[in-house]
C-alpha positions as YAML, in Angstrom:
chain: A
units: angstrom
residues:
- id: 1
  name: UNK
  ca: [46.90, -48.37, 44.53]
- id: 2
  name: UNK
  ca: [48.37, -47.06, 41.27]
- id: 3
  name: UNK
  ca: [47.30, -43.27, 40.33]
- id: 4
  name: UNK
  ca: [44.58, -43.22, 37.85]
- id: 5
  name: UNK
  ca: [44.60, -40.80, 34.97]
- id: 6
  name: UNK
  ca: [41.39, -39.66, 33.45]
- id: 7
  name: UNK
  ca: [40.69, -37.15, 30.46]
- id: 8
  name: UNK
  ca: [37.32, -36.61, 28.97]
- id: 9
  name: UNK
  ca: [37.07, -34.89, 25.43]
- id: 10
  name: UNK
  ca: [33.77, -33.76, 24.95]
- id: 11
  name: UNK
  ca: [33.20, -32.61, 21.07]
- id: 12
  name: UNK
  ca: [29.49, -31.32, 20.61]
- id: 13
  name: UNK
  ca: [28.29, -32.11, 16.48]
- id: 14
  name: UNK
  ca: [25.44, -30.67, 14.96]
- id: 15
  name: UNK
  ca: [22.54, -32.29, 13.07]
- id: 16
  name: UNK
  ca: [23.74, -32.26, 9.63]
- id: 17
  name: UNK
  ca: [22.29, -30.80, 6.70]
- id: 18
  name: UNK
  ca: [20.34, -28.73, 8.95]
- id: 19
  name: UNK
  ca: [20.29, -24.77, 8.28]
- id: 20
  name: UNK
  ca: [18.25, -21.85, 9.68]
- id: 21
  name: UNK
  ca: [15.28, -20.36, 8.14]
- id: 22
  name: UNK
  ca: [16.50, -17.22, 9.68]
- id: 23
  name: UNK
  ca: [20.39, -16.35, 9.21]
- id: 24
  name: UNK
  ca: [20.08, -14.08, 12.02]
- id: 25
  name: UNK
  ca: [18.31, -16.57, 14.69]
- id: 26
  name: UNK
  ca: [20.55, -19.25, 14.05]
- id: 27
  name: UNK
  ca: [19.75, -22.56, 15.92]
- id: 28
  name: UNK
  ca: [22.57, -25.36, 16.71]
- id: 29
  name: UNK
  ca: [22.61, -27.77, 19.73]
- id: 30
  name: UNK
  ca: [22.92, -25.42, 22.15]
- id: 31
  name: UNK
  ca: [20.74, -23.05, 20.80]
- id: 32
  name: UNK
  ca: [18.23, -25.12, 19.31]
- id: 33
  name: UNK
  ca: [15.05, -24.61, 17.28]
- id: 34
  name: UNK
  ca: [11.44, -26.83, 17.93]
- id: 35
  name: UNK
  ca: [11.24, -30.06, 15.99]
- id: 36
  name: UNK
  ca: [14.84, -29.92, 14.42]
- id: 37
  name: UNK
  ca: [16.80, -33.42, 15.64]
- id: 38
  name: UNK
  ca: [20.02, -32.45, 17.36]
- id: 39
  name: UNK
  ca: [22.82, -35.15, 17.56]
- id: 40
  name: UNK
  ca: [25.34, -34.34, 20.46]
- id: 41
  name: UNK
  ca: [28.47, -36.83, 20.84]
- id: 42
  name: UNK
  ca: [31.34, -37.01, 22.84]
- id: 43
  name: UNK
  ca: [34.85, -38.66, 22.77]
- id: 44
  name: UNK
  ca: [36.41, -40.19, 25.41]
- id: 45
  name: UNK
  ca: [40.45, -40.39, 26.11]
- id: 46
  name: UNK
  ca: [42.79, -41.42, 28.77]
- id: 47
  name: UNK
  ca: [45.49, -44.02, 29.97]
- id: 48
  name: UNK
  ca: [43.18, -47.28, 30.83]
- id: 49
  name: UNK
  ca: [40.33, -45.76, 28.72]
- id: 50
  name: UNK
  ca: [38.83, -47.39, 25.42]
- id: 51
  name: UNK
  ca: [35.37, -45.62, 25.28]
- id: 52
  name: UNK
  ca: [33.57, -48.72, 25.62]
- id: 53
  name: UNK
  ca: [32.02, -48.00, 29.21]
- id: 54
  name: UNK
  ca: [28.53, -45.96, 30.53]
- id: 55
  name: UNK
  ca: [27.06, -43.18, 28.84]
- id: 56
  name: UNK
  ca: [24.48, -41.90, 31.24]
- id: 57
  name: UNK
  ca: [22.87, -39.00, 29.57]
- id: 58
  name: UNK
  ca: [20.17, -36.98, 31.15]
- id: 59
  name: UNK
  ca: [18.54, -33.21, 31.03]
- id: 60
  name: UNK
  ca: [17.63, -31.47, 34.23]
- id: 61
  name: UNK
  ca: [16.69, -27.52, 34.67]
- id: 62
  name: UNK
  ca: [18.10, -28.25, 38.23]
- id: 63
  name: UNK
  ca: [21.37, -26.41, 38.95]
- id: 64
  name: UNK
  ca: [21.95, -29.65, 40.82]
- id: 65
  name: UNK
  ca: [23.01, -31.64, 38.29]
- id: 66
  name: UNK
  ca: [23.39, -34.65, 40.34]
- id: 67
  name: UNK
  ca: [20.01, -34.48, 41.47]
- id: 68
  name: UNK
  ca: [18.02, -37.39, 40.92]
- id: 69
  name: UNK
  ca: [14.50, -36.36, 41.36]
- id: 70
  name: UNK
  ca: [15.01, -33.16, 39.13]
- id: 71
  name: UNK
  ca: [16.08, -35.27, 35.75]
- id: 72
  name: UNK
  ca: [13.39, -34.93, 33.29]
- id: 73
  name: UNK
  ca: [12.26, -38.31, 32.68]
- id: 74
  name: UNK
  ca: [12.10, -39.60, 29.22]
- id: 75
  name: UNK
  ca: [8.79, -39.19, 28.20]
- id: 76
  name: UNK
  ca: [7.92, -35.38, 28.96]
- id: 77
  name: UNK
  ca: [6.87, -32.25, 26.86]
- id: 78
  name: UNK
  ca: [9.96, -30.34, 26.09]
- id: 79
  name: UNK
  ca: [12.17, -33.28, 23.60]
- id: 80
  name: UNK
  ca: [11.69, -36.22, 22.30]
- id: 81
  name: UNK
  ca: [14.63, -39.21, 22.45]
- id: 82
  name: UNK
  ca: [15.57, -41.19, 19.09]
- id: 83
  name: UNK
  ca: [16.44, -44.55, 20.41]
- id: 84
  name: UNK
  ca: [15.11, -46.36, 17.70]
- id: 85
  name: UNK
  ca: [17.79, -45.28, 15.12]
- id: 86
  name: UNK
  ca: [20.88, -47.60, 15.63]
- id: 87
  name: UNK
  ca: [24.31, -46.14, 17.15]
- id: 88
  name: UNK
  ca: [22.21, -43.48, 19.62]
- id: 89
  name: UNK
  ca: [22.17, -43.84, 23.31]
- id: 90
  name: UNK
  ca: [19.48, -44.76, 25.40]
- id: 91
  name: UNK
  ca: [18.04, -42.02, 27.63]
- id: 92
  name: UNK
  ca: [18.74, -42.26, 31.20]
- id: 93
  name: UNK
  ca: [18.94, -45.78, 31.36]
- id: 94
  name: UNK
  ca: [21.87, -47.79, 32.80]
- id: 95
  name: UNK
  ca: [20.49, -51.14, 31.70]
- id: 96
  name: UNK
  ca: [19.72, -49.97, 28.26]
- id: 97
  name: UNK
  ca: [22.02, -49.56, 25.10]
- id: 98
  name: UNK
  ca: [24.16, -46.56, 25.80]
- id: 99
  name: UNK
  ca: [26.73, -44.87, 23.24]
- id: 100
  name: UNK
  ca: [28.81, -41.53, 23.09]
- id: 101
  name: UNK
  ca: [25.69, -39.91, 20.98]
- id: 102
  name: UNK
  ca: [22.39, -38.88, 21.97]
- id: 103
  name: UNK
  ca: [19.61, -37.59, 19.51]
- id: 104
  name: UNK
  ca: [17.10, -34.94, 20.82]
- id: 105
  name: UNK
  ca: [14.23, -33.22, 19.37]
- id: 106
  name: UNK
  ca: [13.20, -30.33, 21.41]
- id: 107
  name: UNK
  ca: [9.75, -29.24, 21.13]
- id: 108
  name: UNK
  ca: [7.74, -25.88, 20.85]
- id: 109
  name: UNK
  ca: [7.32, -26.70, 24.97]
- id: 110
  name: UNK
  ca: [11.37, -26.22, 25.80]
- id: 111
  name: UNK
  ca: [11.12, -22.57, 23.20]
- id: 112
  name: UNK
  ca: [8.88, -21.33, 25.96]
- id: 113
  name: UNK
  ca: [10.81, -22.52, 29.33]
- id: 114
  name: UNK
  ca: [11.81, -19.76, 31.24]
- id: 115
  name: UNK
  ca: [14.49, -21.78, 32.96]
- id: 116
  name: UNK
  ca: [17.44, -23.35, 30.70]
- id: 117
  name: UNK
  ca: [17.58, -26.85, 30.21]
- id: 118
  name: UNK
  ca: [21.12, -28.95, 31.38]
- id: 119
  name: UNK
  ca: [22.14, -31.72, 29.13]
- id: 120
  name: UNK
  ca: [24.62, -33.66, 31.54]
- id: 121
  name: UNK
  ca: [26.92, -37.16, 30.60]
- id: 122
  name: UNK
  ca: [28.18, -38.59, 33.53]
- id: 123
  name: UNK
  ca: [30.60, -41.40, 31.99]
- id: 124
  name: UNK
  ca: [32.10, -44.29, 33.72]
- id: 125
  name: UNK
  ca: [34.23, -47.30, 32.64]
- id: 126
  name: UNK
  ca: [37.09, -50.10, 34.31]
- id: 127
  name: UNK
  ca: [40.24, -48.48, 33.91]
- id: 128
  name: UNK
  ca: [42.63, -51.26, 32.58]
- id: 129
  name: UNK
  ca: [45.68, -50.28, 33.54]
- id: 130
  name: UNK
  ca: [44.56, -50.06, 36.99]
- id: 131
  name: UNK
  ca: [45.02, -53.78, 39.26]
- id: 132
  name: UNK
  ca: [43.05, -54.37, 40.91]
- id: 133
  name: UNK
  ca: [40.33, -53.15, 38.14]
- id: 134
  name: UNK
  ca: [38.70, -50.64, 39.42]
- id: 135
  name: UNK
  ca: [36.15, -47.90, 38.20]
- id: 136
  name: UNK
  ca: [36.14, -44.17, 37.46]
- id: 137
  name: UNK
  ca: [33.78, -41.71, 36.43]
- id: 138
  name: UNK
  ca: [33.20, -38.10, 35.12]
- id: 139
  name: UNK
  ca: [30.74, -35.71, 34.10]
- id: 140
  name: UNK
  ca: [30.11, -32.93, 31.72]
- id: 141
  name: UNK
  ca: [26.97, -30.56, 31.17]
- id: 142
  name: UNK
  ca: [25.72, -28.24, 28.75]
- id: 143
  name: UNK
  ca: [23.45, -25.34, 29.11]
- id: 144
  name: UNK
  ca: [21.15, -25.43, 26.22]
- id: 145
  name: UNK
  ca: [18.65, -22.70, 25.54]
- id: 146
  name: UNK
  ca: [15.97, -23.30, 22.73]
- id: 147
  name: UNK
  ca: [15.01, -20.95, 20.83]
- id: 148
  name: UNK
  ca: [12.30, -19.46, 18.62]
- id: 149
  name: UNK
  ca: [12.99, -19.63, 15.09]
- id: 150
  name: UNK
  ca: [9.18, -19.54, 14.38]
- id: 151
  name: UNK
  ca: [8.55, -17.43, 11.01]
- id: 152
  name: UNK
  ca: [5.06, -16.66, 9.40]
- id: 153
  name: UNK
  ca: [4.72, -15.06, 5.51]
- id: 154
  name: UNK
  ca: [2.04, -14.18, 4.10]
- id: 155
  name: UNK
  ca: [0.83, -13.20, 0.60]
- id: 156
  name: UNK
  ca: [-2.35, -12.87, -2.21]
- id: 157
  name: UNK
  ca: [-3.23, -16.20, -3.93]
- id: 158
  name: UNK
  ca: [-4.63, -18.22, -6.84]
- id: 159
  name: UNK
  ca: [-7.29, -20.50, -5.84]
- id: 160
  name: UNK
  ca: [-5.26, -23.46, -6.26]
- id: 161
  name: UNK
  ca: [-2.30, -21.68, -3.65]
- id: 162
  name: UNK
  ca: [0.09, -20.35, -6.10]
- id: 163
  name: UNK
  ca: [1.41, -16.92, -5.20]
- id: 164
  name: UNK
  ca: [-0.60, -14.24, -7.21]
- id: 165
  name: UNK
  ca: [1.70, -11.45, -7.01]
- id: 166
  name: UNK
  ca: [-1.07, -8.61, -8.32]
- id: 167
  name: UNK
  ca: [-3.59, -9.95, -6.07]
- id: 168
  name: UNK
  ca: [-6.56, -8.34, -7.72]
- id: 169
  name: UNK
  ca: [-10.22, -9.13, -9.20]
- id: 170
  name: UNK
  ca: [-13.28, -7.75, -10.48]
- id: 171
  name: UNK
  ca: [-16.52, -7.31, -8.29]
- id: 172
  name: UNK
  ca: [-18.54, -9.91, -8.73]
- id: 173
  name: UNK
  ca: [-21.44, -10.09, -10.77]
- id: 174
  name: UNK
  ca: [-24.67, -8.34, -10.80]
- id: 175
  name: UNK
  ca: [-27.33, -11.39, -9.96]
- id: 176
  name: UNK
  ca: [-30.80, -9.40, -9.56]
- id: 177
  name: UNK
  ca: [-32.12, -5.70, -10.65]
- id: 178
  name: UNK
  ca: [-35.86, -5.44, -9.54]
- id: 179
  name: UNK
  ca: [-38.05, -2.03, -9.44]
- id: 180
  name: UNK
  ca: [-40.35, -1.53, -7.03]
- id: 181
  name: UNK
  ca: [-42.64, 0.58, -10.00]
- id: 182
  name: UNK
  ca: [-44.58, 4.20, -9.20]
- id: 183
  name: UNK
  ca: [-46.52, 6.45, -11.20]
- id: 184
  name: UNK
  ca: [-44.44, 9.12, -10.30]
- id: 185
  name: UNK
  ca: [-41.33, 8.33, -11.68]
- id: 186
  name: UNK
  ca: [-39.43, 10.29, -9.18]
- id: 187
  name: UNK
  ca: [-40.98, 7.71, -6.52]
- id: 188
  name: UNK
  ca: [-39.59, 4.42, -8.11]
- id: 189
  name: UNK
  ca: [-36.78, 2.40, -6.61]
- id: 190
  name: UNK
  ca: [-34.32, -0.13, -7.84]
- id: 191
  name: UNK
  ca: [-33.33, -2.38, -5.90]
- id: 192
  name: UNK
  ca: [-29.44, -3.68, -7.03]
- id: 193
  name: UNK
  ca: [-27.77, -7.39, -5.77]
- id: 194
  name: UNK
  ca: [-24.36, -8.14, -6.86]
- id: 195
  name: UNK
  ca: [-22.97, -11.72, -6.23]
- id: 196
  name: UNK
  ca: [-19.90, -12.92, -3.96]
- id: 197
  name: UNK
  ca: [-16.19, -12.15, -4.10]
- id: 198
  name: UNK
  ca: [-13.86, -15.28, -3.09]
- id: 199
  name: UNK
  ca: [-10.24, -14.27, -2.13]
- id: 200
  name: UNK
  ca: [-7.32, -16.42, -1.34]
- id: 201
  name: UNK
  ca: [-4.22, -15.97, 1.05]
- id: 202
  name: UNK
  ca: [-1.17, -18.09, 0.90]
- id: 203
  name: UNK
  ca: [0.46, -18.28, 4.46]
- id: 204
  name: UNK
  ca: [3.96, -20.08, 5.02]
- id: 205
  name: UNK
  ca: [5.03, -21.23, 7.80]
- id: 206
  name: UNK
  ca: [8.64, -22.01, 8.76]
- id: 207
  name: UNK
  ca: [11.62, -22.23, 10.69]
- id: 208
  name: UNK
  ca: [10.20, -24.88, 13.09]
- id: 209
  name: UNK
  ca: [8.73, -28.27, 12.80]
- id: 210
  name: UNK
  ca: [5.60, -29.29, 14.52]
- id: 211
  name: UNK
  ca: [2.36, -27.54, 15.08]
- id: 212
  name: UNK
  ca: [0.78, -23.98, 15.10]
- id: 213
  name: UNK
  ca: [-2.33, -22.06, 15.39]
- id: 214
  name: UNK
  ca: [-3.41, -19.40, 13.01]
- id: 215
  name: UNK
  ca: [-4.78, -16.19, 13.86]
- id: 216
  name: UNK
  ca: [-6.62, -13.58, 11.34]
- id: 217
  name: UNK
  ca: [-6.93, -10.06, 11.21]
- id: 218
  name: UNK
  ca: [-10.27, -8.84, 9.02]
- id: 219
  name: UNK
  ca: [-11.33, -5.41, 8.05]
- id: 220
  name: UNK
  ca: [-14.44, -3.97, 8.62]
- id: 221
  name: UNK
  ca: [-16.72, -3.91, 5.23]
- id: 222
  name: UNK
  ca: [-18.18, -1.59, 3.60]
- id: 223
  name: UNK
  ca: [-21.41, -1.25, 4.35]
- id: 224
  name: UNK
  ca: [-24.81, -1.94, 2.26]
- id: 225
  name: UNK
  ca: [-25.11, -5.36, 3.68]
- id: 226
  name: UNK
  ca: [-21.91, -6.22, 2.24]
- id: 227
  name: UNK
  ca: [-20.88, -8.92, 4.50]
- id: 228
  name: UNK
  ca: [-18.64, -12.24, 5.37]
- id: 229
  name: UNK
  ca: [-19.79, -15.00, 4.37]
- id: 230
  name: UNK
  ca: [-16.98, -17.72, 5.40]
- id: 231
  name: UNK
  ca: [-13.05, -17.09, 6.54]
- id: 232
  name: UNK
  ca: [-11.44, -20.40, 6.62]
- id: 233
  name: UNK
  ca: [-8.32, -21.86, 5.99]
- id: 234
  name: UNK
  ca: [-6.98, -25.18, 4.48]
- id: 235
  name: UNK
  ca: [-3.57, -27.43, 5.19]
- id: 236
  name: UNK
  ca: [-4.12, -28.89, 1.54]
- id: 237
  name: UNK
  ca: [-2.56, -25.67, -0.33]
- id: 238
  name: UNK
  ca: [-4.91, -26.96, -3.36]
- id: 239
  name: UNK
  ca: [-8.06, -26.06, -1.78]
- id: 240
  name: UNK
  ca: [-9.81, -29.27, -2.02]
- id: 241
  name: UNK
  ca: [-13.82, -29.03, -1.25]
- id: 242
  name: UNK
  ca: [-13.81, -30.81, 1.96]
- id: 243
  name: UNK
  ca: [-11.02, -30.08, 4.86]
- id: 244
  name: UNK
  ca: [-12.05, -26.31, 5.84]
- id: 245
  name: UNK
  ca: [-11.11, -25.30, 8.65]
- id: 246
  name: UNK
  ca: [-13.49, -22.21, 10.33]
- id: 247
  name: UNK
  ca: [-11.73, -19.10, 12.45]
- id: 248
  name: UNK
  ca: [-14.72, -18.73, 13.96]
- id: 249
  name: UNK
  ca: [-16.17, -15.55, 11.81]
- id: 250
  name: UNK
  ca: [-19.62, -15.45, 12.63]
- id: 251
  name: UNK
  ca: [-21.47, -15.36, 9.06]
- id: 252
  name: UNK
  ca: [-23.10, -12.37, 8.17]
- id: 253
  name: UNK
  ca: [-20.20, -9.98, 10.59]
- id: 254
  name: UNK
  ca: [-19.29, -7.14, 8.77]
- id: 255
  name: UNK
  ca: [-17.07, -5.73, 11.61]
- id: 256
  name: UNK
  ca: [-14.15, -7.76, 10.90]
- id: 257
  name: UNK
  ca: [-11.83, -7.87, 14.06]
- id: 258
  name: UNK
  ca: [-8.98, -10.50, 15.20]
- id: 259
  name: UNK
  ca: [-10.10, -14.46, 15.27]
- id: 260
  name: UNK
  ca: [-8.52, -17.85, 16.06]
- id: 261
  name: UNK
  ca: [-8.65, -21.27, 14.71]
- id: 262
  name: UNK
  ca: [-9.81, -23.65, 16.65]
- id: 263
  name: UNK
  ca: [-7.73, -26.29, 14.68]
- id: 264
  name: UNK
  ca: [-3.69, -26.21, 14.44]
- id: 265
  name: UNK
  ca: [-1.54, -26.23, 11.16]
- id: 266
  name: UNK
  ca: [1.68, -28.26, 10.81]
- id: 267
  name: UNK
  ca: [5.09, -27.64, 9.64]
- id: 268
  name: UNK
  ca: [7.06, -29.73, 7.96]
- id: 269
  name: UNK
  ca: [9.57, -28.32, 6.07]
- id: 270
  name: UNK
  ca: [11.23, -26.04, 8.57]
- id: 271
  name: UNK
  ca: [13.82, -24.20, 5.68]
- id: 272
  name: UNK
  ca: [11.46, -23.94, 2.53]
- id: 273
  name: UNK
  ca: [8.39, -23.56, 5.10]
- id: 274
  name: UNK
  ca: [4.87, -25.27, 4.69]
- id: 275
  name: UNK
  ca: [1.77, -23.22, 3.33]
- id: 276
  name: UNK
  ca: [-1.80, -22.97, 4.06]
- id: 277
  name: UNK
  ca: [-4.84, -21.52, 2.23]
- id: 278
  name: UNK
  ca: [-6.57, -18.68, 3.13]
- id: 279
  name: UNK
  ca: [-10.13, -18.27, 1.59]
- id: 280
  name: UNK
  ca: [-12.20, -15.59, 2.29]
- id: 281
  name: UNK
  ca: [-15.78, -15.45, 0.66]
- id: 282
  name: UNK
  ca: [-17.67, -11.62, 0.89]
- id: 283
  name: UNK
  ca: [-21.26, -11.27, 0.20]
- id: 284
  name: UNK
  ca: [-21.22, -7.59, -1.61]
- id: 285
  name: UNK
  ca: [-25.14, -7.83, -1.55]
- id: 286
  name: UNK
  ca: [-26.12, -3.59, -2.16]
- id: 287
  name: UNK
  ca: [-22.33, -2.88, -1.95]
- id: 288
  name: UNK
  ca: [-21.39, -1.55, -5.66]
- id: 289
  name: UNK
  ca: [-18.10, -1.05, -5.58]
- id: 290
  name: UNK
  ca: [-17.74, 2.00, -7.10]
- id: 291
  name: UNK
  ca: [-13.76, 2.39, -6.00]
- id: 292
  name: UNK
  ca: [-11.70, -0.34, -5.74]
- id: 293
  name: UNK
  ca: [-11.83, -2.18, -2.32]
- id: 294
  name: UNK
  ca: [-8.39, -3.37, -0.61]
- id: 295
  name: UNK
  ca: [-9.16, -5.90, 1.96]
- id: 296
  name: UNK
  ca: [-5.94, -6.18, 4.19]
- id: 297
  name: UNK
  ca: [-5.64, -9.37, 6.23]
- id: 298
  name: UNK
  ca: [-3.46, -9.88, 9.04]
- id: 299
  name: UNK
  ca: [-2.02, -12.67, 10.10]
- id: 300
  name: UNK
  ca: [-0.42, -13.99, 13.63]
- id: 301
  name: UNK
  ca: [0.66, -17.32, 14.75]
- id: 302
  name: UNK
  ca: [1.56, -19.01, 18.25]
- id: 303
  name: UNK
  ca: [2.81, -22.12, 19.23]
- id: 304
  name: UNK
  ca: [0.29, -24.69, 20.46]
- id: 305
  name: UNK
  ca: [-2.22, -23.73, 23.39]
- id: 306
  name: UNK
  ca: [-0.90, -23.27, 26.54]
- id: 307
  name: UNK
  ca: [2.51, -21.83, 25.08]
- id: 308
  name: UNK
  ca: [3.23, -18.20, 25.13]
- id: 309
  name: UNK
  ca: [5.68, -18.00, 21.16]
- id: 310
  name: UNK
  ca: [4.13, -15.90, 18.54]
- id: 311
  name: UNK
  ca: [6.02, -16.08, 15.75]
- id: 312
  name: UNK
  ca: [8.88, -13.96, 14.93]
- id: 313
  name: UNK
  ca: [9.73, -10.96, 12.64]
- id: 314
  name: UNK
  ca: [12.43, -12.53, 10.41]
- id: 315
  name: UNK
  ca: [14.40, -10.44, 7.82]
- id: 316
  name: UNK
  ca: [12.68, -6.99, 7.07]
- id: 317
  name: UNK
  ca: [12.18, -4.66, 6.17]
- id: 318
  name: UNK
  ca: [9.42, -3.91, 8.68]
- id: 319
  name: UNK
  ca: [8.15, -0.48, 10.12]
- id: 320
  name: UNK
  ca: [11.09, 0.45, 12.47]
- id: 321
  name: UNK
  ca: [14.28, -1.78, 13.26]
- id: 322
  name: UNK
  ca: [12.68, -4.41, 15.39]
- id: 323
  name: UNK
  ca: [15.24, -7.28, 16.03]
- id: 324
  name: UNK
  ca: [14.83, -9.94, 13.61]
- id: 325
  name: UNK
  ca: [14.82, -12.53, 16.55]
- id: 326
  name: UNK
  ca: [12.00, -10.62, 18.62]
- id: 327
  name: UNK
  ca: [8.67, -11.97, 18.78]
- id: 328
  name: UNK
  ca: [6.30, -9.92, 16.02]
- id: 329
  name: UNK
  ca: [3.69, -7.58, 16.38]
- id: 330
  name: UNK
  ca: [0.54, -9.08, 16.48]
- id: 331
  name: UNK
  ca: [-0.72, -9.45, 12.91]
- id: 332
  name: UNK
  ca: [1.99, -7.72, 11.50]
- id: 333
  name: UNK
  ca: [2.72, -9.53, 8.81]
- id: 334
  name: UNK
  ca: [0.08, -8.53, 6.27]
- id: 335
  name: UNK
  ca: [-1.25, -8.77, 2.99]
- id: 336
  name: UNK
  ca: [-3.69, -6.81, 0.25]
- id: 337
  name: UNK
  ca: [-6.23, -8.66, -1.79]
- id: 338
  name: UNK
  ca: [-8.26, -5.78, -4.10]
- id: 339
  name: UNK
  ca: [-11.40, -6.02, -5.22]
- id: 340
  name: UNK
  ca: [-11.79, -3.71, -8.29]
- id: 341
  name: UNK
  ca: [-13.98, -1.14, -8.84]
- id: 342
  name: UNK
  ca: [-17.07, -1.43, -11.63]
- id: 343
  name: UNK
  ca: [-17.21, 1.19, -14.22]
- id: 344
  name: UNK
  ca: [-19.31, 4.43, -13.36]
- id: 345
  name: UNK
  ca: [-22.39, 5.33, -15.32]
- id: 346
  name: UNK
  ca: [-23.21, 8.44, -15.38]
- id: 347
  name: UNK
  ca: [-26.72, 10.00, -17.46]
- id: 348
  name: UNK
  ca: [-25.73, 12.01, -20.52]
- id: 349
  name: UNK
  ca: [-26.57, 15.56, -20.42]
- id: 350
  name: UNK
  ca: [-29.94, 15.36, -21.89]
- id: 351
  name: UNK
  ca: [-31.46, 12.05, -19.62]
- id: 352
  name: UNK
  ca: [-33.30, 12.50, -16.95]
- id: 353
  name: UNK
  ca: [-32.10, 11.13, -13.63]
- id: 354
  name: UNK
  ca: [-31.97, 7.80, -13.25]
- id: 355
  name: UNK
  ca: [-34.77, 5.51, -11.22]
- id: 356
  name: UNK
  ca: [-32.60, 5.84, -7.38]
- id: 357
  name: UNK
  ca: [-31.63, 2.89, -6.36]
- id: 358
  name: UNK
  ca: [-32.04, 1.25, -3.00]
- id: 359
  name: UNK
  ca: [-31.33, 1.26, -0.03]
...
């Protein structure tokens, strides 16, 4: 039987146009960020050899490669296949339409594998120099490790979403004044109600596609039976009336504390990131205001229920030198909304005190 000569090139090419949202995290095909499409390819070469043969290409996190049982079958929770697209291989399938490129989407699932995933090609064609014709194969594997490239921003807004870069309003309105009237003057009360303050946070996701869940970080209030009234968020970065979605404040708290959304936000610009609205509605009720009231809000993100990716810290500068790469501090990226102090009256030096005010 005559010798048979067999060289596989394998040549790996990234999606193009694709570029990460974080220079120093940067995802490719091996390395490969949650709901980016990854095209990997090979060539084939060798006396006998056209390329037109058997592309079997599979992922396993077996160390066996040629394990049956361990390949991950098509439809699973750590990538998607594109089959529909013409020119890309068929998954696993040696009856199927098979080609020297494979598309994969790996999902926020395969970010939080602790064991790396093993894209293998085992490639086999009629050599046709050979006579009788006869068949050879080979095989090739990659180690590919996603990772998260999962960024969160945050930052004051307009009602209608657009950055507000002072991130500052006036108390809200006085809405009732009534006396509770005594003889004795020094026994009367006044009982002050100022209205509600609304304030907006614009939060960007990015450097993934696909799903999230938000997470807030509220202050404690003042006091006075200043309280919460609503903390909710919005997809539609317009704020439209309907579409709110709750973290779970209970009305009325004036604690503050950390709270999740039941509902999940979605990405779909991975570079230039995808926003949601904040709004945050405080009841000042007997609160006055009488210095000007920052209300920082934290913010924290993970990857869908069940996964254990937070987001990440991205370019600084932050407190420290935390890796860029390294999951973040919980609700450490933050932002300042102020509500402004009213003016101070004071009684000239000849008035008499004024009627106290309750409570």
């Amino acid at each position: 039987m005559k010798k048979q000569h067999f060289l596989l090139v394998l040549l790996l090419a990234i999606f193009a146009g694709f570029s990460s949202a974080n220079a120093q995290c940067v995802a490719n095909g091996f390395t490969p960020a949650a709901g980016v499409p990854y095209t990997y390819d090979v060539t084939i070469a060798g006396t006998g050899y056209t390329g037109v043969g058997d592309y079997d290409w599979y992922v396993t996190q077996n160390v066996n490669i040629l394990d049956v049982p361990s390949i991950i079958p098509e439809t699973n929770v750590f990538f998607t296949v594109d089959e529909a697209t013409a020119g890309y291989s068929d998954y696993h399938d040696a009856a199927g339409t098979t080609s020297n490129q494979i598309n994969l989407i790996w999902t926020p699932a395969a970010v939080s594998s602790l064991t790396p995933f093993y894209l293998v090609l085992r490639y086999s064609e009629d050599n046709s120099t050979s006579s009788p014709t006869c068949a050879a194969e080979n095989i090739r594997v990659w180690q590919i490790d996603p990772i998260n490239t999962f960024l969160l921003a945050i930052e004051g807004a307009e009602s209608n979403g657009t950055p507000f870069a002072t991130a500052e309003q006036c108390a809200a309105p006085l809405v009732s004044a009534l006396i509770a009237p005594n003889a004795d003057p020094t026994l009367a009360r006044v009982n002050y109600t100022y209205d509600e303050n609304t304030l907006y946070y614009r939060v960007t996701g990015s450097g993934i596609l696909g799903e999230w869940r938000p997470s807030i970080r509220i202050p404690a209030l003042s006091g006075l039976g200043q309280n919460y009234v609503s903390v909710e968020w919005n997809q539609d970065i317009t704020g439209p009336v309907a579409g709110w979605n709750a973290f779970n404040v209970p009305a009325g708290d004036i604690a503050g504390g950390d709270f999740i959304s039941t509902a999940l936000a979605n990405i779909t610009d991975a570079v230039a990131g995808t926003p949601i609205l904040i709004r945050i509605v405080i009841d000042n009720v007997n609160f006055e205001t009488l210095a000007d009231q920052p209300i920082l809000v934290g913010i924290d993100g993970h990857l869908p229920t069940g996964y254990t990716e937070s987001d990440i810290w991205g370019p600084g500068p932050w407190p420290g030198t935390p890796d860029p790469c390294d999951a973040a501090t919980e609700f450490a990226k933050e932002a300042t909304y102020t509500i402004l102090a009213r003016p101070t009256i004071n009684a000239g030096a000849t008035m008499p005190a004024f009627i106290q005010k309750l409570p």
